[in-house]
C-alpha positions in Angstrom: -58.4 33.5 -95.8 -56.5 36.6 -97.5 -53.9 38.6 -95.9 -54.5 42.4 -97.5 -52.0 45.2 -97.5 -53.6 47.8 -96.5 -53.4 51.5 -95.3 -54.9 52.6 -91.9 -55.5 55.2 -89.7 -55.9 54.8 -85.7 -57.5 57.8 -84.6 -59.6 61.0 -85.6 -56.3 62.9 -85.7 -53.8 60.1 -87.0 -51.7 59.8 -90.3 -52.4 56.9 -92.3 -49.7 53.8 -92.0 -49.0 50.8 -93.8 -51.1 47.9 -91.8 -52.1 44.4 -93.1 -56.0 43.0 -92.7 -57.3 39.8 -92.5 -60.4 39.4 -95.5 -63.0 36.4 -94.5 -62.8 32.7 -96.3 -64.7 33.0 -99.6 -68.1 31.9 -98.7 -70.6 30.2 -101.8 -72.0 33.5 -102.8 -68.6 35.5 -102.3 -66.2 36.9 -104.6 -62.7 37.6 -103.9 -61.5 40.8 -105.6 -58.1 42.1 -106.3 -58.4 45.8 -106.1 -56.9 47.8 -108.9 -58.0 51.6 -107.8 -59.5 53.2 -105.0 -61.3 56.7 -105.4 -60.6 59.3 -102.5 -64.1 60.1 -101.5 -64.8 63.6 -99.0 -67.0 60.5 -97.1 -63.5 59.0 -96.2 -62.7 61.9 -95.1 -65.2 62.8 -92.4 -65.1 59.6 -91.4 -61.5 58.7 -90.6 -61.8 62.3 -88.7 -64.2 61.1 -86.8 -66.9 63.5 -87.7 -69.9 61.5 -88.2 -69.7 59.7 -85.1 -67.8 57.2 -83.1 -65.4 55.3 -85.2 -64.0 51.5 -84.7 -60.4 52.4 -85.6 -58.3 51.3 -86.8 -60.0 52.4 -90.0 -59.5 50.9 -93.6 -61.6 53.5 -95.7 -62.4 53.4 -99.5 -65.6 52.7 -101.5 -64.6 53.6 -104.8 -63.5 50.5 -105.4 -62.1 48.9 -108.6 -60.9 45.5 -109.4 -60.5 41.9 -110.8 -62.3 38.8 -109.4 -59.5 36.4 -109.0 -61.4 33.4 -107.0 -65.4 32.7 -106.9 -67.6 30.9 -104.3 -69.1 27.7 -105.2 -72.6 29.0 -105.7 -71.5 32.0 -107.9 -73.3 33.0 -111.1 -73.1 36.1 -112.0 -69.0 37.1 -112.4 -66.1 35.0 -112.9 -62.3 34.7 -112.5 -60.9 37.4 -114.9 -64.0 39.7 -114.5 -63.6 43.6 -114.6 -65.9 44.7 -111.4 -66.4 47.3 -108.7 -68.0 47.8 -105.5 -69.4 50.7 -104.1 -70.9 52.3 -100.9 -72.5 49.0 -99.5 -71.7 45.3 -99.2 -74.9 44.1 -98.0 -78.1 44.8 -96.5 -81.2 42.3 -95.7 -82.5 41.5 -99.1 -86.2 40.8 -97.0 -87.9 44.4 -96.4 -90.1 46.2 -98.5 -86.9 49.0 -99.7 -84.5 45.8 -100.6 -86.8 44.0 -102.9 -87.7 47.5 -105.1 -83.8 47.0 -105.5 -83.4 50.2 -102.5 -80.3 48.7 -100.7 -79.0 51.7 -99.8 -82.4 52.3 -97.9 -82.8 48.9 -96.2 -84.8 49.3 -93.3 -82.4 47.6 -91.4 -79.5 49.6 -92.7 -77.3 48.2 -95.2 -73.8 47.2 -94.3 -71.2 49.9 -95.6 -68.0 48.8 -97.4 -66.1 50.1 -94.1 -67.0 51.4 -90.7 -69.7 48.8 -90.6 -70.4 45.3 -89.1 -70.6 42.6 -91.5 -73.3 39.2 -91.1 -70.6 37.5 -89.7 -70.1 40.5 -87.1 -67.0 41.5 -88.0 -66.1 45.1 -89.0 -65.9 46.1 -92.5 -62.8 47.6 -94.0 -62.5 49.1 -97.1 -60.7 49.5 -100.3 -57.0 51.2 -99.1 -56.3 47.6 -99.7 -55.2 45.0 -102.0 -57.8 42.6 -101.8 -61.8 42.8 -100.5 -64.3 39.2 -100.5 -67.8 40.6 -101.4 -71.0 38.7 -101.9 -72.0 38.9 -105.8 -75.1 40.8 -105.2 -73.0 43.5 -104.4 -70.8 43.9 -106.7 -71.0 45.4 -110.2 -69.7 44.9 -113.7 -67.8 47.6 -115.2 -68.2 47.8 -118.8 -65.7 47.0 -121.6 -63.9 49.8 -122.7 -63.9 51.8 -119.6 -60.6 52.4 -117.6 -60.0 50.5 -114.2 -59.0 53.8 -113.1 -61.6 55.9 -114.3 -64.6 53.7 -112.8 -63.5 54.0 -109.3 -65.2 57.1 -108.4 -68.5 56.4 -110.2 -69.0 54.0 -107.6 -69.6 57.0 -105.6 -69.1 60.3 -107.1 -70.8 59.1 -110.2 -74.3 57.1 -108.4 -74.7 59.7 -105.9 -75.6 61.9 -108.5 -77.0 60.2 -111.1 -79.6 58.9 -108.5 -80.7 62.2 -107.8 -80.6 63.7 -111.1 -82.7 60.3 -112.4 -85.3 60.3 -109.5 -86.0 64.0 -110.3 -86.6 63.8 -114.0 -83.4 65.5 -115.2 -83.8 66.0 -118.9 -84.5 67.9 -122.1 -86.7 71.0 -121.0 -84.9 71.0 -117.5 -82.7 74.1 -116.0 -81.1 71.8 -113.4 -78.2 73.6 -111.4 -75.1 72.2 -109.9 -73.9 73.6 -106.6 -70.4 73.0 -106.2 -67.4 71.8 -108.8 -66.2 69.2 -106.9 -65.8 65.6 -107.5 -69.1 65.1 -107.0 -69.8 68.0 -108.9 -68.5 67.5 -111.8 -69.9 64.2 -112.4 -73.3 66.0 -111.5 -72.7 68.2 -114.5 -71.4 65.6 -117.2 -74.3 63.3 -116.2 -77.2 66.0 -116.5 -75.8 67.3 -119.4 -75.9 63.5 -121.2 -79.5 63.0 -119.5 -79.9 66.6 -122.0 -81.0 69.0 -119.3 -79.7 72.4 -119.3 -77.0 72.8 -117.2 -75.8 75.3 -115.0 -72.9 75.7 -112.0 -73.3 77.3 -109.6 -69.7 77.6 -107.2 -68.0 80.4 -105.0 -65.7 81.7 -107.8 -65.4 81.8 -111.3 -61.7 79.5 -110.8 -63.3 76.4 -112.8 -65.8 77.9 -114.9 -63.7 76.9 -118.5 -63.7 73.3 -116.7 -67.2 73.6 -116.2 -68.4 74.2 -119.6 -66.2 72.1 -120.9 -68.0 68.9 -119.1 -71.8 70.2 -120.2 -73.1 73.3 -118.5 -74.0 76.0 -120.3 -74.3 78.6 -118.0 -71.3 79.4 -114.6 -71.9 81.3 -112.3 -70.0 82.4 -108.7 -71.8 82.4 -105.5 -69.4 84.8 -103.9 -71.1 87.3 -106.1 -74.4 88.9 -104.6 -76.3 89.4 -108.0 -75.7 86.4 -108.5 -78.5 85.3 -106.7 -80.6 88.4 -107.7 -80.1 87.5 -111.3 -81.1 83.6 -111.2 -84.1 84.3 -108.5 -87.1 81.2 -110.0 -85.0 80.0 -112.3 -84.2 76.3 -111.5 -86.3 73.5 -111.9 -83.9 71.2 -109.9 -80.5 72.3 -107.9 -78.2 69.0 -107.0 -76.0 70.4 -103.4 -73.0 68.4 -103.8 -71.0 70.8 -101.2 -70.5 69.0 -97.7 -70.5 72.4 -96.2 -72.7 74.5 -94.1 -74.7 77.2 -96.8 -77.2 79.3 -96.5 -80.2 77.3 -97.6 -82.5 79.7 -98.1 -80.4 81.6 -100.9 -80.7 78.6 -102.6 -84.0 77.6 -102.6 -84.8 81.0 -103.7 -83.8 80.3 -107.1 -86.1 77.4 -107.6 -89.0 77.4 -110.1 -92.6 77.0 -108.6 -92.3 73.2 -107.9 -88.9 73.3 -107.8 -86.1 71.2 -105.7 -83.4 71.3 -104.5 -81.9 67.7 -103.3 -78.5 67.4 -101.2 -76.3 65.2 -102.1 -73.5 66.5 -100.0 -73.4 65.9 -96.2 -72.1 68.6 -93.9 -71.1 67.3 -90.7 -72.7 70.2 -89.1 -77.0 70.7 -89.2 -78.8 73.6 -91.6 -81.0 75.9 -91.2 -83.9 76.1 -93.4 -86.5 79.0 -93.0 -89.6 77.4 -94.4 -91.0 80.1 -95.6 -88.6 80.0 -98.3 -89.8 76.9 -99.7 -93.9 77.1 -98.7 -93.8 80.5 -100.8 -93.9 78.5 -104.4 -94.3 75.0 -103.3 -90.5 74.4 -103.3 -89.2 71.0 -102.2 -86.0 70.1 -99.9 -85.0 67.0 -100.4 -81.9 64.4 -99.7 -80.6 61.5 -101.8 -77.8 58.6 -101.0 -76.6 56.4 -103.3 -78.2 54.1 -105.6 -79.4 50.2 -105.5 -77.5 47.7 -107.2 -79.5 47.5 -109.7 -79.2 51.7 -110.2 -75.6 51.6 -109.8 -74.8 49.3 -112.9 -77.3 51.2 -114.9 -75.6 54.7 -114.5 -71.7 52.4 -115.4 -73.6 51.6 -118.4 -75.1 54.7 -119.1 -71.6 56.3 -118.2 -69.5 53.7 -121.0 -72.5 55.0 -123.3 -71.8 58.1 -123.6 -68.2 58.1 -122.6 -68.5 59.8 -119.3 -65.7 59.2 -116.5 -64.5 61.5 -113.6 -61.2 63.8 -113.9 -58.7 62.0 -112.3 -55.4 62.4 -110.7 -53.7 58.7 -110.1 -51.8 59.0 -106.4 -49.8 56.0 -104.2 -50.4 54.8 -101.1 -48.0 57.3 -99.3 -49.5 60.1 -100.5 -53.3 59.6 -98.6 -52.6 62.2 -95.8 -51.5 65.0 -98.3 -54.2 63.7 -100.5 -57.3 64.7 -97.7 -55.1 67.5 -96.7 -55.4 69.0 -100.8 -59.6 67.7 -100.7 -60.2 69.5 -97.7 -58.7 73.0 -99.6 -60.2 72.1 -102.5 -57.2 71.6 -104.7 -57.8 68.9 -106.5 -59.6 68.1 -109.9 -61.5 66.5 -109.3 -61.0 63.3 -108.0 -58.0 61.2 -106.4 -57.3 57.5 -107.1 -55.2 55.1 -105.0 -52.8 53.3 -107.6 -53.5 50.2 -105.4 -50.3 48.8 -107.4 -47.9 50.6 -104.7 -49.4 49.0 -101.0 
């Protein structure tokens, strides 16, 4: 059994404190990982606040998660001590239903087990990766390629799969006017992805603040959503739009610049419900869709296709005391694009 540092919040209105967690005994199939880096992800952030339902605080969040294995059940075969891994989203689900065998953990029709706020096999809670150590079955856990930063992998075990998934699924490619809502951490992984899977790229965010960022990770076209004509100008245009904002919109702007056939998947999750006029999407056929994460299997695909053509997230490395001002800076979108938990300073 491992004693983790840890940091922890109580309570939908709490700060985060220094606490310390108990990880289970390594079991055959388990790995025991010492966390490098931890990736800030707007999910953390709903959730400690309570916003997606009841919460079984005290809460360890995190499931950006990057890290050595430093001890391996006996059955292991997959990783060994000394490996370079990461987990994501989920730590389990029930390998049996029809979703789980097409390598669809994340839709396991018995709900996978998520890396915190969850309830393990064992029925203990799950706590996440504001720690130093987390114990893992290998199935779940992911090999980050050589050459690719500790640091720099952490939020593609989230930022990185939840759009990739979508962008794959849809047929994102050469021949393709995809459009990115939102230059967040999300989206800018959205754009640098699409842009390597050779679609044309454009981004679509309330002001112009970002837009030399923007082109500078793939897109070729920026535009601000503050601006009226804006939606005038790009009426039919999109084959695909990827909604990474976790805010409330109006949806029917949106799907108005879809192609006949067109869709528009979201990514982001607002804790609030949308309104959607249908009319706006039976009028050309247009398509609403919604998109998680990615299997296993999915997830070490887009790390590989990520080392291939050297795609990572914009980072900016933070300690342990500097969580609470971290969410504080997500939520007023000042940050770029993504925060990481030096796990070095628990």
């Amino acid at each position: 059994m491992v004693i983790a540092k840890a940091r922890a919040v109580d309570g939908p209105d709490q700060s985060f404190h220094a606490a310390e967690i108990t990880r289970r005994e390594i079991d055959s199939q388990d790995v025991l990982i010492e966390i490098k880096f931890a990736g800030i992800c707007h999910s953390d952030i709903h959730t400690a606040h309570g916003e997606w339902g009841p919460v079984n605080y005290p809460l360890v969040p995190g499931h950006e998660i990057a890290g050595i294995v430093t001890e391996v059940g006996s059955e292991v075969t997959k990783y060994k001590v000394g490996d370079r891994v990461g987990v994501g989203c989920m730590v389990d689900s029930c390998g049996e239903c029809v979703n789980c065998r097409k390598g669809e953990e994340q839709y396991c029709l018995k709900g996978n087990v998520p890396t915190y706020a969850g309830v393990d096999k064992y029925g203990e809670p799950t706590q996440g990766g504001y720690s130093t150590h987390i114990v893992v079955t290998e199935d779940f856990v992911v090999r980050i390629p050589d050459g690719m930063e500790l640091d720099a992998a952490a939020p593609l075990l989230c930022a990185g799969i939840t759009t990739y998934s979508p962008l794959k699924h849809w047929g994102a490619g050469p021949d393709k006017k995809v459009a990115i809502v939102g230059m967040g951490g999300l989206g800018h992984m959205a754009v640098k992805i699409a842009a390597a899977m050779g679609a044309e790229v454009t981004v679509l965010s309330q002001t112009l603040s970002k837009k030399e960022d923007g082109l500078e990770f793939g897109a070729e076209n920026y535009y601000a959503t503050k601006d009226p004509e804006t939606f005038e100008k790009l009426a039919g245009t999109f084959d695909l739009i990827i909604n990474t904002v976790s805010a409330k919109l109006d949806m029917d702007a949106y799907f108005g610049l879809l192609t006949l056939d067109g869709t528009l998947v979201n990514v982001g999750a607002p804790a609030e419900p949308l309104s959607v006029n249908v009319f706006s999407l039976i009028g050309h056929r247009r398509s609403f869709a919604g998109s998680m994460i990615g299997g296993i299997r999915e997830t070490q695909e887009m790390l590989d296709f990520c080392a291939e053509h050297n795609i990572g997230p914009k980072i900016e490395i933070i300690s342990a005391d500097q969580i609470d001002e971290a969410y504080k800076r997500v939520l007023a979108s000042d940050v770029k694009y993504r925060f990481v938990i030096d796990i070095s300073t628990m």
